[in-house]
N, C-alpha and C positions, 0 to 999 in steps of 0.2 A: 610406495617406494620411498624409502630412504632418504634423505636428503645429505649428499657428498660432504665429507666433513676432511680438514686437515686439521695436520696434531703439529701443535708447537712447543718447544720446549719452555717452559713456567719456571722452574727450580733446577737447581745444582744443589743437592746436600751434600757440602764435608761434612761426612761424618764422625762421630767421637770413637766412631773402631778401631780399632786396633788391630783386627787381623781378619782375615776375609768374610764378608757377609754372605749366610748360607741362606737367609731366607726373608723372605720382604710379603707381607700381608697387607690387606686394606682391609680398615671397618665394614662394615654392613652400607654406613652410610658412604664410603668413602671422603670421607675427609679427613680421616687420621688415617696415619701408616704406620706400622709396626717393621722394623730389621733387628735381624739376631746377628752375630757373629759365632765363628767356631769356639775363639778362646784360645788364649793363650795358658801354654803350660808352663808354672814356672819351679813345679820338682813333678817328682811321680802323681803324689796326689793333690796337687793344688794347681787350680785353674779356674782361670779369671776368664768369664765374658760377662759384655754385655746387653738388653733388650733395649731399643732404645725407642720410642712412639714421636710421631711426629704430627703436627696438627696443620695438614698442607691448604685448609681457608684462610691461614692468616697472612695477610697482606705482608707483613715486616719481614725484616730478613733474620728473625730470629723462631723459626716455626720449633724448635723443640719443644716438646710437652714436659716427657719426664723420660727419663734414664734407668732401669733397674739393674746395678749389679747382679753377678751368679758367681756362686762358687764351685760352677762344674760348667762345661764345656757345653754350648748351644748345638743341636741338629737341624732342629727343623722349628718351622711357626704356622698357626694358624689362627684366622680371628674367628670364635667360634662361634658369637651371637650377640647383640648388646647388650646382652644381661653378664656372660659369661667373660666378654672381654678376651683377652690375649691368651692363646695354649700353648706352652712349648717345651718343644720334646727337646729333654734332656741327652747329653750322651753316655752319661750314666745308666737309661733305663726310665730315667724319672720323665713323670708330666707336672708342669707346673701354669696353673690356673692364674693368671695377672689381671683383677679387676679395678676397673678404677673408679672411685667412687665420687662423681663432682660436685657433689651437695657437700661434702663432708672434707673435700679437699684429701685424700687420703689414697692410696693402692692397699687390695688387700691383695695376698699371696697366697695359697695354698698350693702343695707340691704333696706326690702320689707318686709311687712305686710299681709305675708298668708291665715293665718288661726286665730281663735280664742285664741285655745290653743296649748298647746305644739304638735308638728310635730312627728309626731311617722314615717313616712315613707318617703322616698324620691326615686323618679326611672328616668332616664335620658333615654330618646329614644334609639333607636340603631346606626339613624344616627346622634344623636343630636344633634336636633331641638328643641324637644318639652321634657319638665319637666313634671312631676308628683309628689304632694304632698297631703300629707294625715295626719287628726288630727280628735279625736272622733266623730265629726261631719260633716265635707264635704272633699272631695277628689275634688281636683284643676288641670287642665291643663295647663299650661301655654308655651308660646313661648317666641323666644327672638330675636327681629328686635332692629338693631341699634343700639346695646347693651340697648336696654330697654325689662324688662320684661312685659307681655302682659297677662292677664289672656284671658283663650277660652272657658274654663267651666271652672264650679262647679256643684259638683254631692252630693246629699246627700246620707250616706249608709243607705240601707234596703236589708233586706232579709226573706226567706220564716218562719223563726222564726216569725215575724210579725204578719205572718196568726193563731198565736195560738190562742185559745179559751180565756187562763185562765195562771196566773204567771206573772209575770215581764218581760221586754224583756231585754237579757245582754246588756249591751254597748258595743258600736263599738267598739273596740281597734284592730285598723291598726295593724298589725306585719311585714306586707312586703308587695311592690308593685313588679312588673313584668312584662315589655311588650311584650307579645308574639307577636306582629305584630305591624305596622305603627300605627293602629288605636284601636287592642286590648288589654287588660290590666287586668293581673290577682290581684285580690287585696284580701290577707289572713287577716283573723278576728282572734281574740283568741277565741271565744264562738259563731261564726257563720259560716257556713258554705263559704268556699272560692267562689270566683264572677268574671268569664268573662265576662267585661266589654269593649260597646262601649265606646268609649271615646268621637267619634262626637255626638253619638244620644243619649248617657244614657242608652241605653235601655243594662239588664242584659241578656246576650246570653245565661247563663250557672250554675247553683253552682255545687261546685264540695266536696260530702259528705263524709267525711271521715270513716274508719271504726271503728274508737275508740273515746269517747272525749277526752277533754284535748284541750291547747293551741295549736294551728297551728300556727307556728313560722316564718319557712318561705318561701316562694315559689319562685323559680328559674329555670332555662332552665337546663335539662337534655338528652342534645341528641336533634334529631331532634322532636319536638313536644311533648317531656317530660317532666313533671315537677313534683317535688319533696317536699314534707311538711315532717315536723316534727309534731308531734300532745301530745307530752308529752312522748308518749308509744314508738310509730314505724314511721318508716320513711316511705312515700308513694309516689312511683313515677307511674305518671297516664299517658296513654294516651291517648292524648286532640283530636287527629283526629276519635275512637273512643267512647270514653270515657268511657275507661275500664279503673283499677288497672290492673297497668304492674306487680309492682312485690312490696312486702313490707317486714320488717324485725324489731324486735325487737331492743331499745336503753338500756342501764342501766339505764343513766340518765334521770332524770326528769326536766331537768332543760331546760329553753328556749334558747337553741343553735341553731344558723344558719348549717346550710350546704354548704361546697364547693366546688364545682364539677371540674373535672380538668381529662385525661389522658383520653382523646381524647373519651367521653361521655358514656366511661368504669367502672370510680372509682369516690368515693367521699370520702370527708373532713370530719368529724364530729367532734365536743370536747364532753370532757367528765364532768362530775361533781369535778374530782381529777386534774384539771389542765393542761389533756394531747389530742390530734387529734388523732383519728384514721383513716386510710385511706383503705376503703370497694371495693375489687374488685369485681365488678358485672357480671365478664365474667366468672371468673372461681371458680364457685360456684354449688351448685346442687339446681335445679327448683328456680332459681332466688331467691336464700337468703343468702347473701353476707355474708362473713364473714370479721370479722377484717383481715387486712392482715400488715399492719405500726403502728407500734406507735410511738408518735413525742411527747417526756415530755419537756414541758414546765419547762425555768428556775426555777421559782418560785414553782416548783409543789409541792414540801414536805408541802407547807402552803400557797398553794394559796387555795382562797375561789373558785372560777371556774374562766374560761378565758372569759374575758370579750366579747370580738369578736375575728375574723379570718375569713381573705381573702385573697383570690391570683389572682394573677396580669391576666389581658387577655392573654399574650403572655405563660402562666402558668412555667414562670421562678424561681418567688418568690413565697413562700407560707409562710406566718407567722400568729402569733397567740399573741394577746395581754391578760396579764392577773394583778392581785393587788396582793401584798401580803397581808392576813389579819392578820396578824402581825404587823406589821410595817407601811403599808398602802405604799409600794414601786410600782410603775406602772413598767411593761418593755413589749418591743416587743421583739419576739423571731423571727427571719427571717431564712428558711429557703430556700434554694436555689435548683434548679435539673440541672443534672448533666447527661451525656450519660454514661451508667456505662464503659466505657472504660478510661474517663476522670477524674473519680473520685476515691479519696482515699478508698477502700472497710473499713478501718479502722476506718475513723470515718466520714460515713453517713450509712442512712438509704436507703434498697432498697427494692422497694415494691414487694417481690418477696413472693409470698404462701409460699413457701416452709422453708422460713426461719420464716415466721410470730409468733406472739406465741399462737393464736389460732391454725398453722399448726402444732405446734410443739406437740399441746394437742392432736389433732385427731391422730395426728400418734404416739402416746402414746398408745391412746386408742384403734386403731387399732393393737398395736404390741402384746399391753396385749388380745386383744381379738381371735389373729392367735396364739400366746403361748397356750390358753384358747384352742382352736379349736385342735391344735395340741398334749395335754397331754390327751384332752377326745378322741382324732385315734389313740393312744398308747395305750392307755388302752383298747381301742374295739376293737383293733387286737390281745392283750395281751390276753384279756379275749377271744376271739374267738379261737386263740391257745391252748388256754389252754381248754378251752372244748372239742376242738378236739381231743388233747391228751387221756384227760380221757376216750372220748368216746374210744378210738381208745383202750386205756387200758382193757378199759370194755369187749369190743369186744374180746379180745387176751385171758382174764380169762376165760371168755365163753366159 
């Protein structure tokens, strides 16, 4: 069993963005952090972002590692192995490889001609070997011998929407890749239904149909053979050795937030539309539908527009959340750290305990008022039972 941990916040990055941060990665080892921004456009063809690494062991208040300019517009990021360092998807179509070399003091760069258009998706194997990228029109595999990148497929998307009669067919838009094995690969649509995919032979094993419309955000490993979408409305985690719905639950927000799974294939991540994560425990709950059990407010929250993204690291040490002021247009990460509640201040962190949650706090409101409720109507039906007896008993004695 586990031993209970709470997460405290360690870090505030201001960051040196400039305009919304689309994606936030951790190393292998998590101690460095990787955010991209979208970029700024300042004519038709010139746009400024940048990738920025951050080295989150170091005690001072200056954790920046190194900064890379771009002169095209950021999508997406991922860290793809300690050899390979930083990947990110251009919105030009490009991938561009950022390693950093510490012996030598030095970054090297190398940048690759993907896709058509902008990369909406990127997913790095498990034992990373093999990439996966994706743009409205084809999804790519690629390898990497000799530090050269190798293309192995290209898959065009289709799905059973196709087979309609009559209407329009939506456009592809990638929202998230997934590999659930060496050679299979879940890949989420906004407007079509989600695709187990081979990746050697193309051929579609699986769509997997959601119970609501709405965007399908994003798909990720939940447990052993789990996996979990957002669809606008509810969150759905399915599973795939069956292919049943496990269990699903209602969001507030409507807004296209990722999910992050963490505390041992029990609880997940979520943001909200106001700036803040809540953290869902799926164990102790009734008929699998989790309730809020953490909440984690974003610096910015009084006037943030929503949180950009939020991920945590594989060893599930760090958990942070990046969001903009839209006021000001200020970027920051919020890093949140876990702790063994023995080793941490109960004072100022958070610990995902029900009983303290403030959805816990509402039930057992609701239940205190309703055993009150329970208890003044068996006052009263004893009182008035008493009291009939009496009279009867009166009545009898005049008699």
């Amino acid at each position: 069993m586990a031993h209970p941990l709470v997460y405290k916040k360690t870090q505030c990055l201001d960051t040196i963005h400039k305009s919304s941060i689309v994606a936030l990665a951790f190393s292998p080892c998590a101690g460095l952090l990787a955010s991209a921004e979208r970029g700024i456009r300042n004519g038709p063809t010139d746009c400024v972002a940048h990738l920025v690494v951050w080295n989150l062991a170091m005690a001072d208040s200056r954790p920046l590692r190194y900064a890379l300019k771009c002169s095209f517009g950021l999508s997406n990021l991922i860290w793809f192995n300690v050899a390979q360092g930083v990947l990110l998807g251009g919105a030009d179509g490009s991938v561009t490889a950022v390693q950093e070399r510490s012996n030598e003091h030095k970054i090297s760069v190398f940048t690759f001609d993907a896709h058509e258009s902008s990369i909406s998706a990127l997913a790095a194997q498990h034992k990373g070997v093999k990439l996966a990228t994706a743009d409205g029109r084809s999804l790519a595999v690629w390898t990497n011998v000799s530090q050269k990148w190798t293309l192995c497929r290209r898959l065009s998307h289709h799905s059973s929407l196709e087979n309609r009669a009559s209407g329009q067919l939506p456009p592809f838009v990638v929202t998230a890749l997934s590999w659930s094995s060496d050679t299979h690969m879940i890949v989420a649509y906004t407007e079509h239904p989600a695709v187990i995919l081979d990746t050697q032979t193309g051929d579609h094993l699986r769509e997997l149909h959601f119970a609501a419309d709405g965007p399908r955000v994003t798909v990720g490993a939940f447990g052993s053979g789990l996996y979990i979408s957002y669809n606008g409305l509810d969150f759905n985690v399915h599973d795939l050795g069956n292919a049943t719905l496990k269990f699903s639950f209602g969001h507030a927000s409507t807004l296209p937030l990722p999910a992050v799974l963490a505390h041992e294939e029990h609880a997940l991540f979520h943001g909200t539309r106001d700036g803040s994560v809540l953290l869902r425990d799926c164990q102790k709950s009734l008929l699998w539908q989790p309730y809020p059990v953490v909440e984690l407010r974003h610096t910015y929250a009084a006037a943030i527009a929503s949180l950009a993204t939020f991920s945590m690291a594989r060893t599930d040490k760090y958990m942070l959340a990046a969001g903009t002021d839209s006021i000001e247009g200020r970027c920051s990460i919020d890093v949140w750290q876990s702790f063994p509640v023995d080793d941490a201040n109960p004072h100022d962190s958070i610990s995902p305990s029900f009983a303290g949650s403030p959805a816990a706090r509402r039930y057992r409101d609701i239940a205190v008022r309703l055993i009150s409720v329970g208890l003044i109507l068996s006052l009263f039906y004893l009182f008035q039972t008493n009291l009939l007896s009496y009279m009867s008993s009166i009545s009898q004695h005049i008699l």
